[in-house]
C-alpha positions as CSV (number, residue, x, y, z in Angstrom):
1,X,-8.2,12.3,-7.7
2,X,-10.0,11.6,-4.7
3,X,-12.1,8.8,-6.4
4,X,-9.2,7.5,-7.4
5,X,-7.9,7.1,-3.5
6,X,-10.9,5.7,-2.4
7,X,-11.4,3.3,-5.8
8,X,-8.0,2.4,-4.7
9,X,-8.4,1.5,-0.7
10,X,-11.5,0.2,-1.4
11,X,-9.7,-2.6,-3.7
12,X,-7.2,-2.9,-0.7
13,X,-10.0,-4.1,2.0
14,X,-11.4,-6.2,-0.7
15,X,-8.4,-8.1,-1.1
16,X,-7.7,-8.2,2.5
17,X,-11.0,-9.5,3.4
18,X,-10.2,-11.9,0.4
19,X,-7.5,-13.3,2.0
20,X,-8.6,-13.4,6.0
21,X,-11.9,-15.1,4.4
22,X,-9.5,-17.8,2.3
23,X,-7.6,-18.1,4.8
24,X,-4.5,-17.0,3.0
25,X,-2.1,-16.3,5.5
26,X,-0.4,-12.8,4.5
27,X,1.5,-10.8,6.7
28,X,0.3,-7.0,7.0
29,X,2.9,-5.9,9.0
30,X,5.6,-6.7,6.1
31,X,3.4,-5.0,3.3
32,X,4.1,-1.7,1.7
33,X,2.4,1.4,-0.2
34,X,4.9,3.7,-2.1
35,X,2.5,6.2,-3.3
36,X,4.3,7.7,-6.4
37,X,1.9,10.6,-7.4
38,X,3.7,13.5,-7.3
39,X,0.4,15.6,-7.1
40,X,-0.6,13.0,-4.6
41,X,1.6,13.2,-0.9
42,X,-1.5,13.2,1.5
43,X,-3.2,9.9,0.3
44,X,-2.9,7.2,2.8
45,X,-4.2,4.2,3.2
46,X,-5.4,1.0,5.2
47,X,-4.1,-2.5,5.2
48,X,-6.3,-4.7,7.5
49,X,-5.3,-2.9,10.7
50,X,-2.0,-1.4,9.6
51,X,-1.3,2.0,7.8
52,X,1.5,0.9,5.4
53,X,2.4,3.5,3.3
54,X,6.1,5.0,3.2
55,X,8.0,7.0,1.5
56,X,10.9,4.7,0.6
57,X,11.3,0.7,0.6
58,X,14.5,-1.2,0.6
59,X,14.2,-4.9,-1.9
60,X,16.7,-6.7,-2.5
61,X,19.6,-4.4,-1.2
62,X,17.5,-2.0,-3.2
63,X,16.4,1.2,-1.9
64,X,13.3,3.0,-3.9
65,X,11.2,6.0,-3.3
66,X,8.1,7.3,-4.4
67,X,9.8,9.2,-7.1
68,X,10.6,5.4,-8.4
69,X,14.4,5.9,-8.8
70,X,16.2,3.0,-7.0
């Protein structure tokens, strides 16, 4: 499990040093984690300088949570 979280914020820097070294504009601030392993509730993780993991995200007048029911 913990490979798994690292494996998986490891892949997160890569593509956000992908992007800063592209120069592919992306906005940080408006990116999300929804981390939906029940087993799972202390992972967090790093998006450039942002933590952006939450429990619930609204898209599209559509509100879902990590148990991935809208």
């Amino acid at each position: 499990m913990v490979n798994n979280v690292k494996a998986l914020q490891a892949d997160l820097h890569e593509l956000f040093q992908w992007s800063h070294d592209g120069q592919v504009l992306s906005s940080t601030d408006k990116s999300k984690i929804i981390c939906c392993d029940p087993n799972n509730d202390e992972a967090s993780y790093v998006l450039g300088s942002s933590n952006p993991t939450v429990d619930e995200e609204r898209d599209l007048g559509v509100i879902i949570d990590k148990s991935l029911k809208p």
